[in-house]
VEXKE-203914 format. One record per residue (C-alpha): x, y, z; residue in one letter. Coordinates in steps of 0.001 Angstrom, whole numbers, plus 500000, padded with zeros to 6 digits. Example, Ala and Ser with C-alpha at 12.3 -4.5 7.8 and 13.67 -1.06 7.14 Angstrom:
512300495500507800A 513670498940507140S 
// end
This chain:
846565251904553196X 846539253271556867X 847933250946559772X 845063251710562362X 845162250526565737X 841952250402568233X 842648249835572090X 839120248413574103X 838270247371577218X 836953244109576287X 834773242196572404X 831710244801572890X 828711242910570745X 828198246866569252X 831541247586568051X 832865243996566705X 830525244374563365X 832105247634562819X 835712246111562843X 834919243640560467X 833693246784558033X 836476248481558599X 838719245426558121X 837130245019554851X 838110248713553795X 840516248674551401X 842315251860552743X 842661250559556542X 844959248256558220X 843270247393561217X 844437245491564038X 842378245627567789X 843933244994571027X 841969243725574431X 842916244615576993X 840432241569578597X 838049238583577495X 835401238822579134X 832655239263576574X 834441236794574601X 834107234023577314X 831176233466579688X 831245236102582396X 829500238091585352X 827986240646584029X 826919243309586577X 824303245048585352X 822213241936584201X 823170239980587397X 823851236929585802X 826453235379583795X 826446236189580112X 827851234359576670X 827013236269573920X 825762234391570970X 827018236371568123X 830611235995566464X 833055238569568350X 836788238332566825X 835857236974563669X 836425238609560509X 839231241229561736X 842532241023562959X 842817241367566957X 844846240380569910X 844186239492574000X 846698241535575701X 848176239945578668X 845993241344581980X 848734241804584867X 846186242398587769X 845320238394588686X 842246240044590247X 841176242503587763X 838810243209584927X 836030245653583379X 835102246661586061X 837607246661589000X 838100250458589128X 841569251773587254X 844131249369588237X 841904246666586908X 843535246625583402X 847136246231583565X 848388245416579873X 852619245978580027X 852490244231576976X 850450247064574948X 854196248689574978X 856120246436572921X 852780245928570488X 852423249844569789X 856420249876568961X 856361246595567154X 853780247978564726X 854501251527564002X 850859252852563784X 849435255638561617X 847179255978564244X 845692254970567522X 842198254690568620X 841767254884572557X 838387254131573622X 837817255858577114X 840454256758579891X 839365255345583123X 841836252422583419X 845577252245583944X 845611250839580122X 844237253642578791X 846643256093579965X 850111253699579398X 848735253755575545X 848673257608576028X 851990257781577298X 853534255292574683X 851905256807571954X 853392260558572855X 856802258814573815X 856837257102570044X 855541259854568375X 852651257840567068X 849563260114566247X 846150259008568985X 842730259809569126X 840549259540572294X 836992258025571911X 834959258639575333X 831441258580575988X 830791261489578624X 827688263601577785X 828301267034578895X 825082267776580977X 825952264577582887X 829290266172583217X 827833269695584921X 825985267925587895X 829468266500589049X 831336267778592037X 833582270829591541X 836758269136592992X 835757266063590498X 835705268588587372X 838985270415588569X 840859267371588735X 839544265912585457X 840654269500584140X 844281268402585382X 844573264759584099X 842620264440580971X 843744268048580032X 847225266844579439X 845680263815577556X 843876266154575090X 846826268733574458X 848317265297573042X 845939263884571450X 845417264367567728X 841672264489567957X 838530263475570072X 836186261197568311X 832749262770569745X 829930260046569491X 827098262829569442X 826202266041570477X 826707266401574227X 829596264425574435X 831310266743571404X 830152269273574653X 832002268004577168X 835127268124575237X 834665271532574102X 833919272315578177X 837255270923578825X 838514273278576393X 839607271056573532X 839713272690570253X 837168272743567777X 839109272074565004X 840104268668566829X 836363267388567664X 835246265282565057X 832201263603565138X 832241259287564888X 828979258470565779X 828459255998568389X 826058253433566071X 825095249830565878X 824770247309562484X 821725249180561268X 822474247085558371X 821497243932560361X 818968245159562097X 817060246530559396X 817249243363557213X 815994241761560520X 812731244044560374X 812260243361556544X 812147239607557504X 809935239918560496X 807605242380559053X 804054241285559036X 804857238382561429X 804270240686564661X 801010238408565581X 802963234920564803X 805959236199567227X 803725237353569802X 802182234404569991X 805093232636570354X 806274234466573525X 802916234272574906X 802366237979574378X 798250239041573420X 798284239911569657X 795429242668569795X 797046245151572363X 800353248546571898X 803292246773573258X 805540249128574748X 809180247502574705X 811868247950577538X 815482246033576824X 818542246482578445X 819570246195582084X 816971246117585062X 819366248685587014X 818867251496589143X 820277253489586282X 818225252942583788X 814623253509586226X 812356250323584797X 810152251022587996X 809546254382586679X 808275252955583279X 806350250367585590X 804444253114587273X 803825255239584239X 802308252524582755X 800143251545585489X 798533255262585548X 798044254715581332X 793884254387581344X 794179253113577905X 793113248926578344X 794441248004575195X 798253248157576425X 801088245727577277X 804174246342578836X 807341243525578275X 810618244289580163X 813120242500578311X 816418242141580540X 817296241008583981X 819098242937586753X 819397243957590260X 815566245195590264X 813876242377588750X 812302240769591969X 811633244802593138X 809478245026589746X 807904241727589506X 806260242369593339X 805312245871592629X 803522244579589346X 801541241852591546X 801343243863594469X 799376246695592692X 797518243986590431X 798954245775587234X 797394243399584149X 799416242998581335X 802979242737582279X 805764240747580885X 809235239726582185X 811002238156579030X 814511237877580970X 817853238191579352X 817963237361575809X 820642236901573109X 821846239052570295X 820294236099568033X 816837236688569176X 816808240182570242X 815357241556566982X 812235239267567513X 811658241117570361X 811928244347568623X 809875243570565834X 806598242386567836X 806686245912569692X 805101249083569318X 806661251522571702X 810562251558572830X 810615253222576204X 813976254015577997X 813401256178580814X 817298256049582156X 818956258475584716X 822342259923585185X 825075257630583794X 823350256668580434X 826080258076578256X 823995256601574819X 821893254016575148X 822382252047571840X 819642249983572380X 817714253119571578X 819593253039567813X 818308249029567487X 815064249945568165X 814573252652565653X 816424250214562997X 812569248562563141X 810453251886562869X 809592251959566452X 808737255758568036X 811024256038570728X 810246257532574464X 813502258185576117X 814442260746579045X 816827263817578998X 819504261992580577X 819896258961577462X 822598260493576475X 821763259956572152X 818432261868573014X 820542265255570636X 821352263401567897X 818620260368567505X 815083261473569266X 813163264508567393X 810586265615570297X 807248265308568595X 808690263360565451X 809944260520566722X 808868260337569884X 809854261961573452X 811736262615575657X 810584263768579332X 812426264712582214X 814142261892583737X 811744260932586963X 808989262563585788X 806389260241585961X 803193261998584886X 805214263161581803X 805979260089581122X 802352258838581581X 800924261618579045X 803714260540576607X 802701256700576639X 799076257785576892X 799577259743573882X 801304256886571558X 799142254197572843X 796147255378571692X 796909256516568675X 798179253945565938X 798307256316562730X 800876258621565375X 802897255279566310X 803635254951562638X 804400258455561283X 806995258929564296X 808020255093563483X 808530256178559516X 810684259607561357X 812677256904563605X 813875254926560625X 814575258060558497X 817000259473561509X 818669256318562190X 819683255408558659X 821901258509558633X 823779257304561770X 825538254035560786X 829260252764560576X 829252254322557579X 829563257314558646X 832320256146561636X 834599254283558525X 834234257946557190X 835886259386560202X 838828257406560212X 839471258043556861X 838903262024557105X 841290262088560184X 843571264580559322X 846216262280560715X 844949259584558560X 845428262360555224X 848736262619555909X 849874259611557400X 852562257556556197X 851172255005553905X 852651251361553477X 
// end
């Protein structure tokens, strides 16, 4: 057995059902620090605009601890002093790790568990999310200075966990080795969602009448955040120029934009268009399963996009732009659906036009979806914590 350490931000709703797995590994020790609760209590959450309790167990079923936050006035997302965990010091010493996860490097956390791992001689791996070609548009000082910083991180490190293909780019642009780039994919509990479509399947008529949604019409689905990042109004507008009539369009989320979409849907008299607001991890599959279409037409700063993984859990063809960062790994163009230039409206029009009016095409590319995403699961992430080199020849207890 293999004492395995993960540092986070903050209980993420995506990465909790992947401790308990690996918990429940009979090779791995697993403890998880936080570095903050929010997630695990009621809090602001920015991108929704709103406060948010998620309704899905967080800590349970794995061992984890709520490191002291020094900054009275920090948090998430109060820039790099906003996580100030002294305590993380005497933890990492107290339990003499065979290895340390460190997810991301952008707060003052991040890079004391650097530093106290190196100082205690304690093997760490570095788990960011930066997609290379999101990486390339940044400004030249920006990239030098990264070079600097994180390049003394990775000659340390043991390994970077890459969750896909461009972000296994970026580190190979900031010249880590290839021989210490291992893939752990960034995934979601396909498990769960998948028994969640077996359940719901043949009810998509019974759920859509039970969020008021017309039962004869292609639902195209948008969840996550009604941001400027991820470009709802651009769906909005694509969808408006569809000719097809038998179409429906539900935006489930809230966010910054909301009011911005709901008067541009009125304003331009666009029929068919549903605002289901935020909703829980409890009902979110419901939502998933009365759909036909998953749309997520994001700009820079999508790193993933794991709602795009839930959605192909329940067979749906997927529509994403070239800046969703999982388009690489997840999104066959012309298999299981497309992906358009980000902005792009008209392509983005001739896409939906394309899967709206043709069923038999919605489910071969749905049958693709769920053959893609089946191979991208925590199994495959317990896998790379056990393979870890480190992990091979680790001290064992």
């Amino acid at each position: 057995m293999y004492k395995v350490a993960f540092l986070i931000s903050h209980p993420i709703q995506y990465f909790s059902p992947f401790f308990r797995e690996a918990a429940a590994c009979p090779d791995i020790d697993l403890t998880v620090y936080y570095c903050s609760r929010e997630g695990h209590e009621v809090f602001h959450d920015k991108g929704f605009a709103r406060p948010v309790k998620w309704d899905t167990p967080l800590i349970e079923g794995y061992r984890s601890i709520f490191l002291r936050n020094y900054n009275p006035f920090g948090g998430i997302n109060r820039g790099f002093i906003g996580l100030i965990n002294i305590g993380l010091v005497r933890e990492l010493a107290k339990g003499q790790y065979d290895l340390l996860f460190v997810h991301g490097w952008s707060s003052f956390s991040s890079w004391l568990a650097f530093l106290t791992a190196a100082f205690l001689g304690t093997p760490f791996v570095v788990r960011g999310e930066s997609p290379l070609d999101q990486e390339l548009i940044k400004r030249r000082w920006k990239i030098s200075l990264k070079r600097a910083t994180l390049g003394l991180v990775f000659k340390k490190m043991h390994a970077a966990m890459a969750i896909g293909t461009k972000n296994a780019g970026f580190y190979r642009y900031y010249d880590v080795p290839e021989n210490k780039i291992r893939l752990m994919p960034y995934a979601v509990n396909n498990s769960f969602f998948m028994k969640m479509a077996s359940c719901l399947k043949g009810r998509k008529n019974e759920l859509r009448r039970k969020y008021g949604l017309p039962e004869n019409k292609a639902i195209v689905n948008f969840t996550g955040k009604l941001s400027e990042k991820k470009r709802p109004l651009d769906l909005l507008r694509a969808y408006a120029a569809v000719k097809a009539p038998d179409k429906a369009l539900i935006f489930v989320g809230d966010g910054s934009l909301s009011g911005d979409l709901r008067s541009f849907a009125e304003r331009e008299k666009i029929m068919d268009v549903y605002f289901m607001d935020f909703i829980n991890q409890s009902a979110i599959s419901e939502l998933y399963a009365l759909s036909d279409i998953f749309v997520l037409p994001s700009g820079v700063g999508e790193t993933w996009g794991l709602v795009v993984n839930e959605a192909m859990c329940f067979g749906l063809p997927v529509i994403i732009s070239d800046m969703v960062g999982c388009g690489s790994d997840l999104v066959k163009h012309g298999e299981s659906g497309y992906i358009f230039r980000h902005g792009d409206i008209v392509q983005l029009t001739k896409n939906l036009e394309t899967l709206i009016g043709d069923p038999c095409l919605r489910t071969k590319m749905g049958g693709r979806s769920i053959e893609i995403i089946a191979g991208w699961s925590y199994k495959e992430d317990l896998k790379a914590i056990l393979t870890t080199q480190e992990c091979k020849t680790a001290k064992k207890i």
